[in-house]
C-alpha positions as CSV (number, residue, x, y, z in Angstrom):
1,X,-2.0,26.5,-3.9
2,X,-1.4,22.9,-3.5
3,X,-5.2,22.0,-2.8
4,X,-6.3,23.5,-5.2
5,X,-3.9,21.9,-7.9
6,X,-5.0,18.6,-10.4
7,X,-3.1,16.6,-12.2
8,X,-3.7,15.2,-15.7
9,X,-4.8,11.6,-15.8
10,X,-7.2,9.9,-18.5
11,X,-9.8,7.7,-18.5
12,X,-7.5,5.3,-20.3
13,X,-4.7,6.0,-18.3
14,X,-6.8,5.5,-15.4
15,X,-8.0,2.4,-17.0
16,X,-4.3,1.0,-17.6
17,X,-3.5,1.6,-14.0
18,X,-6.4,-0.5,-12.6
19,X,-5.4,-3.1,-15.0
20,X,-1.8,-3.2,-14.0
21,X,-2.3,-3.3,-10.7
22,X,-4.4,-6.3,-10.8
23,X,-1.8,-7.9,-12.8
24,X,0.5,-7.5,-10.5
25,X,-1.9,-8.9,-7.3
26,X,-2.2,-11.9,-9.7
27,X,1.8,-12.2,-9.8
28,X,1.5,-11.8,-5.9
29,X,-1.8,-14.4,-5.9
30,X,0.0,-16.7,-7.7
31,X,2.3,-17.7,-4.5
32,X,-0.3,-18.8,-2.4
33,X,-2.4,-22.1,-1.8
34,X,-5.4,-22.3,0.5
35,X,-3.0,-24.0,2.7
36,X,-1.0,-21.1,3.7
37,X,-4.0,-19.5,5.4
38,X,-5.0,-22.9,7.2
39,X,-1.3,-23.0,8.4
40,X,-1.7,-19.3,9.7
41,X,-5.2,-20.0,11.3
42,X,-3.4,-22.9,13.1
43,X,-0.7,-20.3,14.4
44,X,-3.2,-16.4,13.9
45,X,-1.2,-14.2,16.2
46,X,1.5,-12.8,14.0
47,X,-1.2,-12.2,11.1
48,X,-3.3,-10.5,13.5
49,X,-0.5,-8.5,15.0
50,X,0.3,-7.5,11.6
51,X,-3.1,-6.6,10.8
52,X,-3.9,-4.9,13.8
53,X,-0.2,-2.6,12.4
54,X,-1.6,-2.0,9.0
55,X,-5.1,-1.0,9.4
56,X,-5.7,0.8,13.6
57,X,-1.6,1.7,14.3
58,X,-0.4,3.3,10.6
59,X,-3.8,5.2,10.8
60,X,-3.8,6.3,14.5
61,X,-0.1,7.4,14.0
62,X,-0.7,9.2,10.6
63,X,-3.4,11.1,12.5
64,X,-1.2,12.2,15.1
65,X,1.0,13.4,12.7
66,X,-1.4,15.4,10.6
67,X,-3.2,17.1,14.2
68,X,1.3,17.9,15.1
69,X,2.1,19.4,11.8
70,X,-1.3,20.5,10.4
71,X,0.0,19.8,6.9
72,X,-2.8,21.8,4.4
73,X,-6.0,19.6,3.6
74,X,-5.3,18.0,0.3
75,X,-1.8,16.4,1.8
76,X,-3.1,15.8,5.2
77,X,-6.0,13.5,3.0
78,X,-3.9,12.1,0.7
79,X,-1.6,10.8,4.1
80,X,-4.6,9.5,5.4
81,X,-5.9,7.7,2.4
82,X,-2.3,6.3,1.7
83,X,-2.4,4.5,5.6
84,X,-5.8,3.1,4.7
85,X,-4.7,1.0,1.8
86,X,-3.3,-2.1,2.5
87,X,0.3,-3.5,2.1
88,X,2.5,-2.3,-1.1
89,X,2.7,-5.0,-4.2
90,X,6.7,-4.7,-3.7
91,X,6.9,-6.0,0.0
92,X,7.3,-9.8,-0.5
93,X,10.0,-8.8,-2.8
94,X,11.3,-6.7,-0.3
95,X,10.9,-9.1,2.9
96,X,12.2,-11.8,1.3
97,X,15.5,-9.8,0.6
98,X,15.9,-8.9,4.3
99,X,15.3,-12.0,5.6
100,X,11.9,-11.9,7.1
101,X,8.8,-14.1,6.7
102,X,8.4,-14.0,3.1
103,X,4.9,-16.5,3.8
104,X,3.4,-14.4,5.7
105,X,4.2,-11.6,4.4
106,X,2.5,-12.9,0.7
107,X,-0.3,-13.9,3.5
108,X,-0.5,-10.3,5.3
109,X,-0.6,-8.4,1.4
110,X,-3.6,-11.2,0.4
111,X,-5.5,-10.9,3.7
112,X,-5.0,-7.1,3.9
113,X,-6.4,-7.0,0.3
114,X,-9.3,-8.5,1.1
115,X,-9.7,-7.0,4.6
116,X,-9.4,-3.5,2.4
117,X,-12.9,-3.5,0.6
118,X,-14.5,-2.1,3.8
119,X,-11.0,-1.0,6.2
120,X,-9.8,1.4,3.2
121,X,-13.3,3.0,2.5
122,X,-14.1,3.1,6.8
123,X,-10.1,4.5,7.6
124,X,-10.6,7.5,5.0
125,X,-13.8,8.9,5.8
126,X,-12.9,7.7,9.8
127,X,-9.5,9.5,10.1
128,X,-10.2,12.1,7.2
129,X,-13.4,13.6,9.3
130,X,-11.8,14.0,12.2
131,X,-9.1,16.6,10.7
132,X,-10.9,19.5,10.1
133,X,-9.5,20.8,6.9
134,X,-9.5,17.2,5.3
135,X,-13.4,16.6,6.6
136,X,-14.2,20.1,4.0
137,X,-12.6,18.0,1.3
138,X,-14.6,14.7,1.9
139,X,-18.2,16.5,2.2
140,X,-17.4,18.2,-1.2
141,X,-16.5,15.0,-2.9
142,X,-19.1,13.3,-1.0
143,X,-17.1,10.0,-2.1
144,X,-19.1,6.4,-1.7
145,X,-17.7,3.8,0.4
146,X,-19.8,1.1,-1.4
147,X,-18.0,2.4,-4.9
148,X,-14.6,2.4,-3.4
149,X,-15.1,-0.9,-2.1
150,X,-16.2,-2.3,-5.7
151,X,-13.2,-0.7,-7.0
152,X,-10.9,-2.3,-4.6
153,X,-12.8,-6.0,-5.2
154,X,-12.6,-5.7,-9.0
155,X,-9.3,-4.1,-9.0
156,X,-7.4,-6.6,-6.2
157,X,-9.5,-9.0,-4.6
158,X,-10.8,-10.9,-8.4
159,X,-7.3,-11.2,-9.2
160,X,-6.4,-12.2,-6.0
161,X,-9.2,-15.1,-6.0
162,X,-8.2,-16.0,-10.0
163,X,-4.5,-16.2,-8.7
164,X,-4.9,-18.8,-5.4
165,X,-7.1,-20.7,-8.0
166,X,-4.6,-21.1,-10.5
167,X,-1.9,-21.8,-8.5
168,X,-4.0,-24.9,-6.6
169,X,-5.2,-26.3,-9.6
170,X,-2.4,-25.3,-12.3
171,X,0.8,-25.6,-10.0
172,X,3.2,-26.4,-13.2
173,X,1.8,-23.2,-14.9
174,X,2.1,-20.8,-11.8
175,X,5.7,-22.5,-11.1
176,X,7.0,-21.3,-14.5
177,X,5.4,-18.0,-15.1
178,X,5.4,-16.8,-11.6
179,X,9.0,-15.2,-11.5
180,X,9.0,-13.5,-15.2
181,X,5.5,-12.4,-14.5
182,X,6.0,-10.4,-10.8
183,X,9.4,-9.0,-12.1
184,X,7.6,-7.6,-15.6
185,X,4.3,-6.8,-13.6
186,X,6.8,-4.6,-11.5
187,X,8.5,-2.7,-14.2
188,X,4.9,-2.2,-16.1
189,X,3.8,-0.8,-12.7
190,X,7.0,1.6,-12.3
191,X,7.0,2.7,-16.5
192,X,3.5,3.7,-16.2
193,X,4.1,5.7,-12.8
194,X,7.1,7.1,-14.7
195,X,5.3,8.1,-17.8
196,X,2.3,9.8,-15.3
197,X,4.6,12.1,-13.2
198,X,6.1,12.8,-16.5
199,X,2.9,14.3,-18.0
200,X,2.4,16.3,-14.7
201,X,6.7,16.9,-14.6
202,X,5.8,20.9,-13.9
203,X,3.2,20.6,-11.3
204,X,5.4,17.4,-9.7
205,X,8.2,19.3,-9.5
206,X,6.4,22.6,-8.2
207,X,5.1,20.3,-5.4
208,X,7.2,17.6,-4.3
209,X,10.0,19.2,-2.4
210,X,7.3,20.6,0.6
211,X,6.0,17.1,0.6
212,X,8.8,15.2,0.7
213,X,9.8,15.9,3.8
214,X,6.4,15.2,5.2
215,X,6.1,11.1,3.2
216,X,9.9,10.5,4.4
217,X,8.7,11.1,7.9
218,X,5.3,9.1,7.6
219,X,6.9,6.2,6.0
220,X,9.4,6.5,8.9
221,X,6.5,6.1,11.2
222,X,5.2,3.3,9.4
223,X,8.2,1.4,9.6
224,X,8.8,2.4,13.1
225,X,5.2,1.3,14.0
226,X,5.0,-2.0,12.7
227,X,8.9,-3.1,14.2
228,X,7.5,-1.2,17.7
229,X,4.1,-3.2,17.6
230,X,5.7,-6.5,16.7
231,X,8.2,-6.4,19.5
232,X,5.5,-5.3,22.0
233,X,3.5,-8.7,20.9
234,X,6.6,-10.8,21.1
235,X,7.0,-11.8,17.6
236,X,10.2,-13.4,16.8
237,X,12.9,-11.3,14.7
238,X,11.7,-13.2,11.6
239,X,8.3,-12.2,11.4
240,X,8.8,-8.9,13.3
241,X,11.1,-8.2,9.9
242,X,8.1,-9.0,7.9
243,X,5.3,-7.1,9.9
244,X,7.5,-4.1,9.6
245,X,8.0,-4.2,5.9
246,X,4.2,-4.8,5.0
247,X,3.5,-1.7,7.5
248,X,5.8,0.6,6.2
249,X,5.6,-0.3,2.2
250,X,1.6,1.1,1.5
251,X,-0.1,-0.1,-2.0
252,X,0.5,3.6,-3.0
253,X,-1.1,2.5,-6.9
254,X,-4.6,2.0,-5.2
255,X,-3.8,5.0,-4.0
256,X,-3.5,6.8,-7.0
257,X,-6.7,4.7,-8.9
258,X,-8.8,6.2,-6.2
259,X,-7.2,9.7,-5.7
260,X,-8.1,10.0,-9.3
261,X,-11.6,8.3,-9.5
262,X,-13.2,9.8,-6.3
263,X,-11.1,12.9,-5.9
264,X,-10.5,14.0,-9.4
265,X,-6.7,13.9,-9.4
266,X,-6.5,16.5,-6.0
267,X,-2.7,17.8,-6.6
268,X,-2.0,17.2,-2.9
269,X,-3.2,13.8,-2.6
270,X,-1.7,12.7,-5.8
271,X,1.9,14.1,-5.1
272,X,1.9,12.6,-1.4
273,X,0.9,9.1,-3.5
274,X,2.9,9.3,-6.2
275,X,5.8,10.3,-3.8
276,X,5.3,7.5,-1.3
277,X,5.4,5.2,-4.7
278,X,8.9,6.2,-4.8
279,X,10.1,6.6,-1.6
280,X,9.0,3.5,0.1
281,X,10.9,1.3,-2.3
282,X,13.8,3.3,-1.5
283,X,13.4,3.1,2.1
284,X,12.4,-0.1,1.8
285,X,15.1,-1.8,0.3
286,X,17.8,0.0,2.4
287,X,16.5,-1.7,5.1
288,X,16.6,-4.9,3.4
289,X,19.9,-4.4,2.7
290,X,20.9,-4.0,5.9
291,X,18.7,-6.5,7.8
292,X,20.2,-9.3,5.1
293,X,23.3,-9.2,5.7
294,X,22.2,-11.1,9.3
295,X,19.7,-14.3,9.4
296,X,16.7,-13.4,11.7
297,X,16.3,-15.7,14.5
298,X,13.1,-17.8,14.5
């Protein structure tokens, strides 16, 4: 029984993880100046469009697909709580390689990021409450936004902050350590993901094929969403690239951190997390692949 399945994860691993993760949002941090968010308050619409995608369409349309399918209440949560967080560490990478707005994407993942200390916390218990098996789960972990919120500060907003600092005040420093340090930040990030599914190998295994089927068909939604709600707003093909990508590519990591420190490592959620980790890179830079070989119009 999936829901009632946990997965091993430490303290100290638990640990390591928040402190990659804010490495890499400092490798991410490091690309932006306080002038790239005046520029996109001169010119809001396609950050809003793109947040209005991340945190109200990926959630409404992850609902609907948890009331269709009625997936059992540990992966119907840990679907939920994966469309709460904000944009994946790996979608500048990923925009830039298809062509898209790679500024406002960087923009959209630092924005999101700090939007997520009260949208994350406010989506899960939102979204998860109204799906009754999912609601049991949340009253018996009776989880605190306000701690979830601190986690999410400490883990991506200080870095965040720390990062745009840097790069204002030390732009020789950030101009020479800014491509070695997102490209080792990524392969620490994917190691220690490797290294955790391989102490749960068994369980992961035992687990992953029902739920595949279920993250390749969420992520599908979240790509489909985001290129549906940028079209609908008029975006141009350049940053309608990049509002899809930062939709459909989820910071699956602070997914994990918090499946693990407010839901004790719930098998379900962790698998649909750890899954999406691995899928939406996948997913993500097929599509890049394909939508590079053509420049967007602009």
């Amino acid at each position: 029984m999936i829901d009632e399945a946990v997965l091993n994860f430490s303290a100290g691993s638990l640990t390591l993880l928040n402190a990659i993760l804010a490495v890499v949002m400092f490798s991410i941090a490091i690309d932006l100046a306080p002038r790239d968010f005046r520029l996109l308050a001169k010119a809001p619409k396609p950050l809003v469009v793109g947040l209005v995608s991340q945190f109200i369409v990926l959630p409404v349309l992850t609902f609907l697909m948890v009331v269709v399918l009625q997936p059992q209440a540990s992966v119907a949560l840990g679907l939920i709580l994966v469309a709460a967080c904000p944009g994946g560490n790996i979608s500048n990478f990923i925009t830039h390689r298809a062509g898209g707005n790679a500024a406002l994407s960087v923009s959209l993942t630092g924005i999101a990021t700090v939007g997520a200390i009260a949208l994350t916390p406010l989506n899960i218990a939102f979204w998860g409450s109204l799906y009754g098996p999912s609601a049991e789960i949340l009253r018996a972990t009776e989880i605190d936004p306000v701690q979830i919120a601190i986690t999410v500060s400490l883990m991506l907003v200080l870095p965040l902050v720390l990062g745009i600092t840097l790069n204002a005040k030390r732009p020789a420093i950030t101009r020479r350590i800014r491509r070695p340090l997102q490209w080792l930040s990524m392969a620490i990030f994917v190691a220690f993901i490797v290294m955790a599914l391989a102490s749960n190998w068994a369980q992961f295994l035992a687990y992953a094929g029902g739920i595949a089927g279920l993250v390749i068909l969420h992520n599908a939604l979240a790509l489909g969403g985001g290129f549906v709600t940028a079209t609908l707003a008029r975006l141009t093909p350049f940053d309608r690239r990049s509002i899809t990508i930062e939709t459909g590519i989820q910071n699956s990591g602070l997914g994990l951190v918090l499946i693990f420190a407010f839901f004790g490592g719930l098998g379900g959620m962790a698998v649909v997390a750890a899954f999406w980790g691995i899928w939406h890179a996948i997913s993500g830079l097929a599509l890049a692949s394909v939508w590079g070989r053509t420049e967007a119009a602009r």
